[in-house]
N, C-alpha and C positions, 0 to 999 in steps of 0.2 A: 738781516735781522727781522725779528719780527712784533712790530707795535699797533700791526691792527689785525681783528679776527673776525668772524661771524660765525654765530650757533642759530639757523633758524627753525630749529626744529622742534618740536614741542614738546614739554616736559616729559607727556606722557612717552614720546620716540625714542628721549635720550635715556630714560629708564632702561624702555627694553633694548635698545641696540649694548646697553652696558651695564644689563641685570644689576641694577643696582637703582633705591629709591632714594626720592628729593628729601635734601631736610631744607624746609624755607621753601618750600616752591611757589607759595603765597608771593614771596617778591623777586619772584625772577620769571624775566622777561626776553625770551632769544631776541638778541640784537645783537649790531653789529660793534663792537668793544675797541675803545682808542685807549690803550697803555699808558696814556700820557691823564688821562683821567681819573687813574686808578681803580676801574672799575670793579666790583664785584660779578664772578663768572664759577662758573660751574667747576667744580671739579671731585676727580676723585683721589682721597690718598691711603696710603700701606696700609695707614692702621687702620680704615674704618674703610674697605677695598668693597664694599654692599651699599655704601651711601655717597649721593651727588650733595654735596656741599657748596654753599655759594663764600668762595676768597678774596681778598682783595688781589688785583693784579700790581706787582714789586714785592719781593720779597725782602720784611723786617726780619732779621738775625733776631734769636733769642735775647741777644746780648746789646741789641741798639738801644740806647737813650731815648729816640724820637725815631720819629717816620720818615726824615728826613731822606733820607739813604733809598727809598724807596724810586725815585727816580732813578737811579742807578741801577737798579736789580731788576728790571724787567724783563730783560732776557742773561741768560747763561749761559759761557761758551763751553760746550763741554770737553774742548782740552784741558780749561785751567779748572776745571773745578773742583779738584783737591788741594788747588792752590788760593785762588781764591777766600780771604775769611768771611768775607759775606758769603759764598755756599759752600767752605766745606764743612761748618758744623751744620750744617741743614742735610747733608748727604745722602742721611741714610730716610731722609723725607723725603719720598719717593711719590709724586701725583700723576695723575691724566686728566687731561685740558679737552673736553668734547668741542667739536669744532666740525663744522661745514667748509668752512673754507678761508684763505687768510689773503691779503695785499702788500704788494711790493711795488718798488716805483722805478722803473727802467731809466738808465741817465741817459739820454739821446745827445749831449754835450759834455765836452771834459769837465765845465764847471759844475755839472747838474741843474742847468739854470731850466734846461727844457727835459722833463720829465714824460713815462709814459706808464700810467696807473692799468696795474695786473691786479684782477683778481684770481687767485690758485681754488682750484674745488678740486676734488676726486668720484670717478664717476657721477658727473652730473651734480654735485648736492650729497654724496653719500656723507654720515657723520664718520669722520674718525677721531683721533687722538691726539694730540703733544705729548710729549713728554715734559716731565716737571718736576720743580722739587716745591718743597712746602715748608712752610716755618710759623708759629707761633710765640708772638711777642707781649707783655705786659705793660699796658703804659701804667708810667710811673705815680705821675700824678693822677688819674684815675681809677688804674687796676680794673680799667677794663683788655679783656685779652684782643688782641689783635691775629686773625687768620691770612697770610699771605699764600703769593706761590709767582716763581718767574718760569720762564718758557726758555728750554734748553734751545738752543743753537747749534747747528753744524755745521763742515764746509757744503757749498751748495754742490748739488749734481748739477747733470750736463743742461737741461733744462732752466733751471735755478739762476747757473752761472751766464746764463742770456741774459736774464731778467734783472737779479740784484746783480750786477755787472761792475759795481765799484767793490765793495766789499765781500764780492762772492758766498754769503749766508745763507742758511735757511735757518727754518724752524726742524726741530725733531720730531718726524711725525713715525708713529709706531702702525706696523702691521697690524690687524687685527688680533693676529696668534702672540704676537707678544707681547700686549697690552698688561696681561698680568706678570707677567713674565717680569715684566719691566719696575712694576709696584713693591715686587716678591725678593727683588734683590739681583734679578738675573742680570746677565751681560747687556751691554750696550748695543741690543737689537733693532738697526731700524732699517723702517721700509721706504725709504726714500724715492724706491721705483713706482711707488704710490702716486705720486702727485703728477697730476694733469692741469695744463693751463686752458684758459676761455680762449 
């Protein structure tokens, strides 16, 4: 799975590596982002595919009462997600999650009592992608709107299945070539042979 990330690279980088401008760049900061926080992180989605948006991390369904649920949605597996009801009315909300590199935690014991912290990058630090979907909620009682987005999931490669070695997971990380591709509605394209460990 994947519940921690880092983007350290500066607004102005993640522009151009993903032609597309900040809205809010005033408060965003690359740092390294814990899931469990809920942070606000960059991203980009279908409908607005020219602008970096800052969302909160757990995706609220149109349709939740409260935020509660958001612990839940942080990441996506993407076998079930036309099964899933917390993502499959979000489906056709299609983002990309800029990212330098993300951490997983090697079980070096059956119970996972003795852990061994990876961090993943691709060449060196290069930015790439997640894949993601995206939702917009309205709280009830303030009718302020709420912007999420959770980070899809696949089975890991061979590399991967070293590392998250209990539940065999990764993250969806997209080639470069089909980053739009992926926004636009196309097939379930990823580039998995991407990722390199430290």
């Amino acid at each position: 799975m994947c519940y921690h990330f880092k983007q350290t690279k500066s607004p102005g980088e993640v522009e151009e590596r993903f032609q597309a401008e900040f809205k809010g760049v005033e408060n965003y900061t690359p740092t390294v982002y814990n899931a469990f926080t809920h942070p606000h992180c960059a991203v980009i989605t279908n409908n607005k595919p020219r602008q970096l948006q800052l969302f909160s991390w757990g995706l609220i369904p149109h349709w939740a009462k409260d935020s509660s649920i958001a612990k839940y949605t942080l990441n996506a597996r993407i076998e079930t997600l036309h099964e899933k009801p917390s993502f499959k009315s979000s489906i056709k909300n299609r983002c990309i999650i800029p990212a330098t590199g993300f951490y997983e935690w090697q079980h070096l014991d059956a119970k996972g009592k003795n852990k061994r912290k990876y961090e993943l990058r691709i060449n060196e630090g290069e930015l790439f992608a997640f894949a993601g979907l995206w939702s917009e909620n309205v709280n009830r009682e303030t009718g302020e709107i709420r912007q999420t987005f959770t980070i899809i999931t696949t089975a890991a490669n061979e590399l991967m299945s070293k590392i998250h070695n209990t539940k065999k997971r990764m993250p969806t990380i997209l080639s470069p070539g089909t980053e739009r591709d992926w926004l636009q509605g196309g097939d379930y394209v990823l580039g998995n042979d991407y990722i390199t460990a430290l």
